[in-house]
C-alpha positions as CSV (number, residue, x, y, z in Angstrom):
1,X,117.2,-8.4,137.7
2,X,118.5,-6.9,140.8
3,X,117.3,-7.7,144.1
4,X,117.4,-4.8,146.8
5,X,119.4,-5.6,150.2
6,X,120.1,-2.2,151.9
7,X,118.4,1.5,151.5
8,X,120.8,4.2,151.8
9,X,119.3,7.2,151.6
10,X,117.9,10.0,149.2
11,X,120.1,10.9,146.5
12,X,119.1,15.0,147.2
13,X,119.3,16.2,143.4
14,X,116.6,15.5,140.2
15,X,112.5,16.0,140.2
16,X,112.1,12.4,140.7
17,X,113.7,12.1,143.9
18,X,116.0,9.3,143.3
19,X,117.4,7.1,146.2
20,X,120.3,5.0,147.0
21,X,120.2,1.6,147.3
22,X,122.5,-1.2,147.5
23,X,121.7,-4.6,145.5
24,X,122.2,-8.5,145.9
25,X,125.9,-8.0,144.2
26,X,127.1,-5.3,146.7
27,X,127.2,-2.4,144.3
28,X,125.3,0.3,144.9
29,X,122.2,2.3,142.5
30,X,120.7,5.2,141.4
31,X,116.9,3.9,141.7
32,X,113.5,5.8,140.2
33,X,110.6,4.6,141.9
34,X,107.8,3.7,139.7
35,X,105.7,6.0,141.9
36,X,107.9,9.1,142.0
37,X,106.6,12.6,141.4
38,X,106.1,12.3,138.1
39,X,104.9,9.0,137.8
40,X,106.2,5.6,136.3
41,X,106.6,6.9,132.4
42,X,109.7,8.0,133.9
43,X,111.0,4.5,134.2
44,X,109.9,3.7,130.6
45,X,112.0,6.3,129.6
46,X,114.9,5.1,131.1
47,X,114.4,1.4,130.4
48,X,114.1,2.6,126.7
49,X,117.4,4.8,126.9
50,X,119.5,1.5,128.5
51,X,118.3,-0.7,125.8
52,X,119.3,1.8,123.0
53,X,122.3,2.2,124.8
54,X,123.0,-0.9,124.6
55,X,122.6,-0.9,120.8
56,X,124.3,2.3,120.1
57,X,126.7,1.5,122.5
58,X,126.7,5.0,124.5
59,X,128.4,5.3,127.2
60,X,125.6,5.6,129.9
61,X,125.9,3.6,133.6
62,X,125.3,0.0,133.6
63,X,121.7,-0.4,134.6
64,X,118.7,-2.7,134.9
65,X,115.6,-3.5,137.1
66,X,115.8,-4.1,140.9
67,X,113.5,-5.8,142.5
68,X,112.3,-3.5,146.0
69,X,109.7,-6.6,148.1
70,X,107.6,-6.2,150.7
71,X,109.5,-8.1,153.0
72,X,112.6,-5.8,152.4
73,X,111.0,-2.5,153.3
74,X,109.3,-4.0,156.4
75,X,113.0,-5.2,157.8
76,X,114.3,-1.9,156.7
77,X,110.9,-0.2,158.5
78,X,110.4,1.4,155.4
79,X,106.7,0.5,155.3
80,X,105.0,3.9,156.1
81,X,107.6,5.8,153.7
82,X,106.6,6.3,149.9
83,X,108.4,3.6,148.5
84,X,106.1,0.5,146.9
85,X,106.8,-3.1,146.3
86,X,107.8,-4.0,142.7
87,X,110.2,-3.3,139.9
88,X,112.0,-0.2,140.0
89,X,114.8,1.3,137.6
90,X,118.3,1.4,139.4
91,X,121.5,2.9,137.0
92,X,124.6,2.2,138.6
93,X,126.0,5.2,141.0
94,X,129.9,6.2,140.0
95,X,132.2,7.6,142.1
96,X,134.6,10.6,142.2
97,X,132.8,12.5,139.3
98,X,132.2,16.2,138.3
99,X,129.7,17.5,136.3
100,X,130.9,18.5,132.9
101,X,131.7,22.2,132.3
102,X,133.7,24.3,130.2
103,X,136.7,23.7,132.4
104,X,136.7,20.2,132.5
105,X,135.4,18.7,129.1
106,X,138.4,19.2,127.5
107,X,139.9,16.6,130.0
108,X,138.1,13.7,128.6
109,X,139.2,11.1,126.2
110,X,136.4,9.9,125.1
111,X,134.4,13.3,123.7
112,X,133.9,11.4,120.0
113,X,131.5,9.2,122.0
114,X,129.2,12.1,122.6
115,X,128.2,12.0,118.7
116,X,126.7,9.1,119.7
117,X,124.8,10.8,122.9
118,X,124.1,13.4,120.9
119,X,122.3,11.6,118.4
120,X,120.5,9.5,120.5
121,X,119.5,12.7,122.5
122,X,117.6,14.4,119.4
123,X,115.9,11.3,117.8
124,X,114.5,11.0,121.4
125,X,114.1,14.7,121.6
126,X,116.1,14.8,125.2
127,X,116.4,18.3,125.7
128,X,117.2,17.7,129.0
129,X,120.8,16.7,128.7
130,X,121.7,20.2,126.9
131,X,120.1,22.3,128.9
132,X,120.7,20.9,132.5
133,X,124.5,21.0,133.7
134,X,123.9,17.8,136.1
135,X,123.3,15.0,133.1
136,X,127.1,14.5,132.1
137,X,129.4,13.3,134.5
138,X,133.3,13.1,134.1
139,X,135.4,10.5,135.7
140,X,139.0,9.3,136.4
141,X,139.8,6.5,135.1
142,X,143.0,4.3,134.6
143,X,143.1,5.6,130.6
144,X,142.2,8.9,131.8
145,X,139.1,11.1,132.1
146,X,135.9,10.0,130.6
147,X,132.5,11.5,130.2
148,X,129.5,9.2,131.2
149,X,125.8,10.6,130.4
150,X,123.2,10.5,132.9
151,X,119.3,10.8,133.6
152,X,116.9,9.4,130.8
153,X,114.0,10.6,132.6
154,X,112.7,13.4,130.0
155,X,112.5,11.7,126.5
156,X,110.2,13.1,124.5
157,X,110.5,16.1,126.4
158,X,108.7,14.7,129.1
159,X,108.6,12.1,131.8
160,X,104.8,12.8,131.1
161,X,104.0,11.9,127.6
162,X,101.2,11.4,126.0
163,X,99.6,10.1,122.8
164,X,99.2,14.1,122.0
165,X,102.9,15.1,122.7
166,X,104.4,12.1,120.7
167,X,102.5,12.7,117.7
168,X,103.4,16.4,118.0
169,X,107.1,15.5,118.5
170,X,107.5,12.7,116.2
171,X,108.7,14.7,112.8
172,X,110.1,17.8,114.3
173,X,113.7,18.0,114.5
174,X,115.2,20.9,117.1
175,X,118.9,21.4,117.8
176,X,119.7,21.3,121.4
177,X,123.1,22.8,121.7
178,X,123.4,24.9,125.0
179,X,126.6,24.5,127.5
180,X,128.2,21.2,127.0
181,X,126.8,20.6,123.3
182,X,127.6,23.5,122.2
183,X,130.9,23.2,123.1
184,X,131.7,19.6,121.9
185,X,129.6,20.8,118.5
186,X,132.0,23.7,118.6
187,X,135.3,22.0,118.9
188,X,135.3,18.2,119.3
189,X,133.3,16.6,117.0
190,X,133.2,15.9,113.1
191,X,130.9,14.8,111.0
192,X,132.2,11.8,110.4
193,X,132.0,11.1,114.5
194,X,128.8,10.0,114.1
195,X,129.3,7.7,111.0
196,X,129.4,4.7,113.5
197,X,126.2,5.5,115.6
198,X,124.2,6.5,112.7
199,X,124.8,3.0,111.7
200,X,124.2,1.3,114.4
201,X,120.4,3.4,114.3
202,X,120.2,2.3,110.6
203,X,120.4,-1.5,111.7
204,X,117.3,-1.7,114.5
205,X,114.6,-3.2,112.9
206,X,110.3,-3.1,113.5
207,X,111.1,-6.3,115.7
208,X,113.9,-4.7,117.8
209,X,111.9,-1.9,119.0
210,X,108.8,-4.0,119.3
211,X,110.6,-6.4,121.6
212,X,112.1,-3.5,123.9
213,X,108.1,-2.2,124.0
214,X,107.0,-5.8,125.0
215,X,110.0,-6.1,128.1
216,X,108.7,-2.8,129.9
217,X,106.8,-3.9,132.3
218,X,103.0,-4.0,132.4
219,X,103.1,-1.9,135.8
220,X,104.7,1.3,134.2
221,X,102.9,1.2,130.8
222,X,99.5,-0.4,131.0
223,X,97.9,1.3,127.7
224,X,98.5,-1.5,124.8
225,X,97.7,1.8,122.5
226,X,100.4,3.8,124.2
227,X,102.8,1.0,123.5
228,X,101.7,0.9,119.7
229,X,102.1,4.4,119.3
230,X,105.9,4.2,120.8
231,X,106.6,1.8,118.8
232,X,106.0,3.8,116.3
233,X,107.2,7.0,117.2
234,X,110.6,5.3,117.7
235,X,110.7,3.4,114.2
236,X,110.2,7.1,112.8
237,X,112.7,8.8,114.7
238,X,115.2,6.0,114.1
239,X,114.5,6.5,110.1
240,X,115.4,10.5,110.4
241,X,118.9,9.8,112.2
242,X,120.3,11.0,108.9
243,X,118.4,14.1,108.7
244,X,118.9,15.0,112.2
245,X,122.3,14.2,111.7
246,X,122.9,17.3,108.9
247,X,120.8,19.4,111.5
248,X,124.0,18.8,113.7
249,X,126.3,19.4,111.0
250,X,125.3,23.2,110.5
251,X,126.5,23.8,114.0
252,X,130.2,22.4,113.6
253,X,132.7,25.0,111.9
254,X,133.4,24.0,108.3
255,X,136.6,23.9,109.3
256,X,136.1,20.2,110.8
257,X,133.7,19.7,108.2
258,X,130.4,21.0,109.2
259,X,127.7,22.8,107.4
260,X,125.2,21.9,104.9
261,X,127.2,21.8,101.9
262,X,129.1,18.6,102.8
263,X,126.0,16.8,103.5
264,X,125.9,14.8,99.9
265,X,129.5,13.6,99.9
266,X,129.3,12.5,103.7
267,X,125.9,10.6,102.7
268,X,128.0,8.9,99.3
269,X,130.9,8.4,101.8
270,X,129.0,7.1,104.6
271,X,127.2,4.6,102.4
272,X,123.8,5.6,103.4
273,X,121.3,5.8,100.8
């Protein structure tokens, strides 16, 4: 866990009102405070998005809790301001990046990794990445440009969920394809892009997700029911990777193999029952 050393100020973009902070090994964070505008299910959401991250290995900011302590914010006079003492979700702030657009994407090296984005987007049902320009960041690196995806604070459509909204969500699959998505749909990806991710998916077990549900901590998800039901939810999601996957398909031209009528060979091919 990171500890909190120096607060740098307000990051100025996103609902939540994220700030910058710099941590105990001098790198500096994008951090949601658990009480932020729309309250601490945010941070669930993106402690669940870093661990599946991690799994699916998507190419998301390195990220983990820090540690904000009474003690800090009184040397930093911080303690009439709206920041609390506790654990707190910090993503690692990168430098020299754009936001993806039309006149960039095509930059990037690395746009088969957004099969694996985009999968993980619509079994959480993250409609926020399509349809807000700011969640997908491209960056210089020493290979070349690279595309990094941002801002896990609206699965399940919401950094407000409830028992209600997850049951509604939990079997509907909806295609989110505006701006960026549509475009990599259009002319970057295959079907067979998202062969590796939909078997990474295929390989998280009951336990997996149970443990991920046990590490969030008690002060952002207090309900034991709530934590059931995600649990849940996410085993169900995780078991319709394949059929959200053809949902995909239909929107890549058949001329990089897309559309419906591939869908049995790539299953056979894939070696997915």
């Amino acid at each position: 866990m990171l500890i909190a050393t120096e607060i740098i100020g307000n990051v100025g973009v996103g609902v939540t009102s994220p700030q910058f902070f710099r941590a105990n090994d001098e790198k500096i964070y994008v951090v949601k405070l658990q009480n932020n505008r729309l309250g601490a299910k945010v941070l669930v959401n993106e402690f669940i998005a870093a661990k599946f991250g991690e799994l699916m290995d998507l190419r998301f900011p390195n990220s983990d809790f820090i540690e904000i302590n009474a003690q800090f914010l009184e040397r930093q006079c911080l303690n009439r301001s709206n920041i609390i003492p506790g654990r707190h979700f910090a993503s690692q702030f990168l430098e020299h990046v754009e936001y993806v657009s039309k006149h960039n994407l095509y930059k990037a090296i690395n746009t088969k990794e957004m099969a694996g984005i985009m999968l993980f987007d619509h079994i959480f049902h993250n409609a926020d990445r399509a349809n807000n320009r700011r969640n997908l960041l491209i960056r210089p690196e020493d290979t070349g440009y690279k595309i990094y995806a941002i801002d896990n604070s609206h699965l399940f459509r919401s950094g407000r969920w409830t028992l209600a909204s997850l049951d509604h969500l939990s079997t509907k699959i909806k295609p989110y394809y505006r701006y960026s998505f549509g475009l990599l749909l259009k002319d970057c990806l295959t079907p067979q892009d998202f062969l590796p991710y939909l078997e990474k998916v295929s390989i998280i077990t009951n336990d997996i997700v149970e443990k991920i549900v046990r590490e969030i901590p008690i002060e952002w998800l207090p309900s034991e029911l709530e934590r059931k039901v995600l649990v849940d939810f996410i085993n169900l999601r995780c078991s319709m990777a394949v059929e959200i996957w053809d949902t995909l398909c239909k929107y890549i031209p058949r001329e990089h193999g897309g559309h419906r009528w591939l869908f049995g060979r790539r299953i056979n091919n894939a070696n997915f029952p």
